[in-house]
N, C-alpha and C positions, 0 to 999 in steps of 0.2 A: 894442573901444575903439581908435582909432586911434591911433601912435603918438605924437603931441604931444600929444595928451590923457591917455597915459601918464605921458609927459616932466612933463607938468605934477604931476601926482598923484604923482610919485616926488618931485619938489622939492619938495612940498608936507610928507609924508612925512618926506622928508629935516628939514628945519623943523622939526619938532614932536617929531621922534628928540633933536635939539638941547634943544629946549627940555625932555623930558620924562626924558630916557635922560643927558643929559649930554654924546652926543658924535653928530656926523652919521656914518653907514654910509660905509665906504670904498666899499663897491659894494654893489647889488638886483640880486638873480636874479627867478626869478618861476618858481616850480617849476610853476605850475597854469595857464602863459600871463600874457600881457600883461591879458586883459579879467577876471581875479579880483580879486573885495576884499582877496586875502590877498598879500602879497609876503616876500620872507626880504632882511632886514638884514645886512650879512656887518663887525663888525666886530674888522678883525686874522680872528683864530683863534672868536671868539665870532661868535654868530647869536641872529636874534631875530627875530618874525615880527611883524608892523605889517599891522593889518587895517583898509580907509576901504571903507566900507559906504554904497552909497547911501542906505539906509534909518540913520541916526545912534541910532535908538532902538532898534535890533537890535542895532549894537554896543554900547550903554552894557545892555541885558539880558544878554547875552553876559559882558560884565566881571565883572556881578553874581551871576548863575551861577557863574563861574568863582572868583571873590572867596570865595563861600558852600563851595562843594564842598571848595577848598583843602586847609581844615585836618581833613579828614575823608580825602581819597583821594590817593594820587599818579599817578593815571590819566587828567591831564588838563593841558593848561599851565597854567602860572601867571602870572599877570596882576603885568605889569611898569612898569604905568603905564594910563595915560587920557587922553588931552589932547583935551579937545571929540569929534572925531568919529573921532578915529585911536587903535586899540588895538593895545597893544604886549604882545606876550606871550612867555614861552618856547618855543623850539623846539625839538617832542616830535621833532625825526627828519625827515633827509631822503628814509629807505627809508618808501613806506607799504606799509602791509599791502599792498594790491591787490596790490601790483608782485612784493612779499617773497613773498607766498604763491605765487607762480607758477613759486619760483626752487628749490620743495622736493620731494619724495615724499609720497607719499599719508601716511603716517604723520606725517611732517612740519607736512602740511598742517592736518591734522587737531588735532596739537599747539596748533600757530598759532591754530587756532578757537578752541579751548580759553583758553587766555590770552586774546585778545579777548571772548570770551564772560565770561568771569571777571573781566575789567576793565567789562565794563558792568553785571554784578551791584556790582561794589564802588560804582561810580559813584551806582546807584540808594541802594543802602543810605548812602551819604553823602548824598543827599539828603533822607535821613527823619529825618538829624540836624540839617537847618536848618531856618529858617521856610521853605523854597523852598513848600512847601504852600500857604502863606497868598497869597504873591506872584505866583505862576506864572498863564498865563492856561491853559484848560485845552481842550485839541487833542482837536479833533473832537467837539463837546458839543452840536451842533445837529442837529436833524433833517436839515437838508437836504444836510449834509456826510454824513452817516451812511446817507442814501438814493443818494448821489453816489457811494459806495464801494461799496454791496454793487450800483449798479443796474449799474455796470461791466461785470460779468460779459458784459454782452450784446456787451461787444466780441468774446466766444468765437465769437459768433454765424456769423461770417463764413467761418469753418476748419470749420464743424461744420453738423448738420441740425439747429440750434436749443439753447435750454439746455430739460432735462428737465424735464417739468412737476412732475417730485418735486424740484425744486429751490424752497423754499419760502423765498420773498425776505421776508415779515415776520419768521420767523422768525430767519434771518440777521440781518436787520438790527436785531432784540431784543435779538441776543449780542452785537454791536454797541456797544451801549450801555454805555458805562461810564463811571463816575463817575473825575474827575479824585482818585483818587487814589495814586496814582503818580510821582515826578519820571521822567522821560525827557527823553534830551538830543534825540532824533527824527535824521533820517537818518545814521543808522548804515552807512551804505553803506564797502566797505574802503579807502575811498578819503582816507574820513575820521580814519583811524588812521594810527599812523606807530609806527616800532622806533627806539627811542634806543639812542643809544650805550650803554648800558647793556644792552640787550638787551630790554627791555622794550615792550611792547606801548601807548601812549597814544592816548586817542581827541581829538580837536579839532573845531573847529566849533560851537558852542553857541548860534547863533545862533538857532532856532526851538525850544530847550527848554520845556519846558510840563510839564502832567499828564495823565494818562490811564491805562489800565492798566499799562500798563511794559513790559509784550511785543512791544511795536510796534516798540522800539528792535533784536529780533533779528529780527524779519520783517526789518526794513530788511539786515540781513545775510545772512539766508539767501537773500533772494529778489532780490539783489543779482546781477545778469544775468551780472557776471564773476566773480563768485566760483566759486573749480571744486571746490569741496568737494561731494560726491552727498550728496541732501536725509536720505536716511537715517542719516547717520554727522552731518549737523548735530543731528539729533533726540536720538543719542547722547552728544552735544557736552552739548545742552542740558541732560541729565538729569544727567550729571558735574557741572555748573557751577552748577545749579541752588543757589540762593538758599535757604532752607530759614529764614531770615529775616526773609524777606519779604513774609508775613503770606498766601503765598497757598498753596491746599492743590495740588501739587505735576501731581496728574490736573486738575484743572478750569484750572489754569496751561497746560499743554500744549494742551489742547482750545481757549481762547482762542487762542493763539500758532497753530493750526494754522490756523484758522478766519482768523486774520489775516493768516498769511501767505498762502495762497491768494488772496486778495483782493488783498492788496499786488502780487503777485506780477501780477494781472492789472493793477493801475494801471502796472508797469511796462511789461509787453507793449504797451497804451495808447502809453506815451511812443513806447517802439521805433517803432511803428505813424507817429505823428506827424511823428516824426524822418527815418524813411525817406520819405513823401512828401516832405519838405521837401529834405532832402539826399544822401538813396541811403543805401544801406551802404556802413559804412566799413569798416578797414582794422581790425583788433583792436588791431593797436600804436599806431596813432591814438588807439582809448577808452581804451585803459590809463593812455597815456602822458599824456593830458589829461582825464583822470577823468571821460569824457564819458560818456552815452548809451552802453550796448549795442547801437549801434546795425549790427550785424553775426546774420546768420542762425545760428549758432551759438550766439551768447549770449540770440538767444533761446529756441533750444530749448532750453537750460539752465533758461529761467525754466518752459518746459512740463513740465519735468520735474518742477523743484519744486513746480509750481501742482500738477500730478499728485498725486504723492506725498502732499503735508499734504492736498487736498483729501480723503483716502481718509482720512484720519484721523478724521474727524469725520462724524458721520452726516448735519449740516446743510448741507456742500458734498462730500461724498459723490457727488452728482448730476454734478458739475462735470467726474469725471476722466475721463471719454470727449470733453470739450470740449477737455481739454490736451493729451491723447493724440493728438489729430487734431491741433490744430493744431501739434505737435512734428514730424509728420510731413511737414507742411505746411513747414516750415522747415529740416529735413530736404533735403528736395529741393531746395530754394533752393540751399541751400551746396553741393548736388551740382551745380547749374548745368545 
């Protein structure tokens, strides 16, 4: 968005701060760039983040998620107002995870998972305390989305001598199936999290929450292309963190989550793939800094690694890890130039 069409949407903004909050922002930063729905209000010493969404019926779901979850978790902002199509909320944190996690040691880091992983188990289980069940539309429920996801895989196609004919796509796409019942807030990427002054780990963004199994929410983190956590020590994350609440039996939990994240993992390779035609690879402090696209040969062999790793986990994308292995290798070489 250009900047007089910013200009415009900040005074816009600004208005509706007035009307809803009581007082216009002395100054707008804009932590995620100029063209985000999301901006930070600064006023005096207080901050508050004001979200104008193209789509106005994403932000008034958003509110209402956030409305419902409230009095159940403190893992999430809180909804500070409403005014038509501008949402005002608390600001969880200028550090976000992505950036915090890159500032620490392997133990550290590892910590860090742990608390985020722990904040979106609490998030789920406060959503089993609301009607969110009843309301929620529920992600990924049709056939042709569920054949869209497992048929991906063929982009391994390209780095490799084909996917293995023991690679059995109906069955995959059986496991696939599941019934909306679950709340998930959906892209959980670290970019979406932030550390408050208090120390605490929150996640934000709730714009594409829904239902589903619920493990979709940590595929979106582990197979998060800058995340520099190794896929093995997330899998130990998981089982510390693990839910035991949560109505699912703890092996067939992991088996889904591994099955999914492989898969997720190739939808992002996908974007990388797309991104670099379009614009080349970029710089790492460029994605970091504007919570873009991986779009850097490193982070994706990050994602081969983890595609690797979970696909070995399960016997039904088992087939898969000499597709990631290659193509790692493949990416590899890139960043060696």
């Amino acid at each position: 968005m250009a900047d007089g069409n910013f200009d415009d949407r900040a005074a816009y903004i600004s208005a509706k701060a007035m009307e809803t909050l009581g007082e216009t922002p002395d100054s707008i930063t804009t932590p995620g760039g100029k063209t985000r729905s999301s901006i930070r209000l600064h006023f005096g010493e207080r901050t508050a983040i004001a979200t104008l969404r193209k789509n106005f019926r994403r932000t008034h779901l958003e509110a209402y998620v956030l409305e419902q979850l409230a009095p159940h978790c403190d893992d999430i902002p809180r909804v500070l107002g409403i005014n038509e199509d501008v949402l005002f909320q608390s600001d969880t944190g200028d550090i976000r995870l992505s950036t915090e996690v890159l500032e620490h040691k392997k133990g550290d880091q590892v910590e860090l998972a742990a608390e985020a992983c722990a904040a979106i188990f609490r998030i789920h289980a406060a959503g089993r305390k609301t009607d969110l069940g009843d309301k929620l539309p529920h992600m990924g429920a049709n056939r042709d989305w569920i054949m869209n996801l497992v048929g991906s895989v063929d982009a391994l196609q390209s780095y490799s001598m084909g996917i293995s004919s023991k690679f059995d796509f109906v069955a995959v796409a059986e496991r696939m199936e599941q019934p909306g019942r679950q709340f998930l807030k959906w892209d959980c990427r670290a970019g979406n999290a932030a550390i408050g002054d208090d120390g605490f780990v929150r996640w934000f963004d709730f714009e594409y929450a829904g239902l589903r199994h619920g493990a979709e929410d940590f595929a979106w983190l582990i197979a998060d292309e800058t995340w520099p956590i190794a896929p093995d020590k997330m899998a130990d994350v998981m089982i510390e963190t693990f839910d035991r609440g949560s109505g699912y039996d703890i092996e067939d939990y992991l088996d889904y989550l591994s099955v999914y994240t492989t898969l997720h993992a190739v939808q992002r390779l996908k974007l990388i793939q797309k991104q670099v035609q379009k614009r080349g690879w970029l710089s790492k402090e460029r994605v970091v800094k504007f919570d873009d696209a991986g779009v850097h040969p490193d982070y994706a062999r990050q994602l081969c690694k983890v595609g690797a790793y979970y696909a070995a986990q399960s016997k039904l994308t088992k087939p898969l890890v000499r597709n990631f292995e290659t193509a790692g290798r493949v990416f590899r070489a890139i960043a060696k130039g």
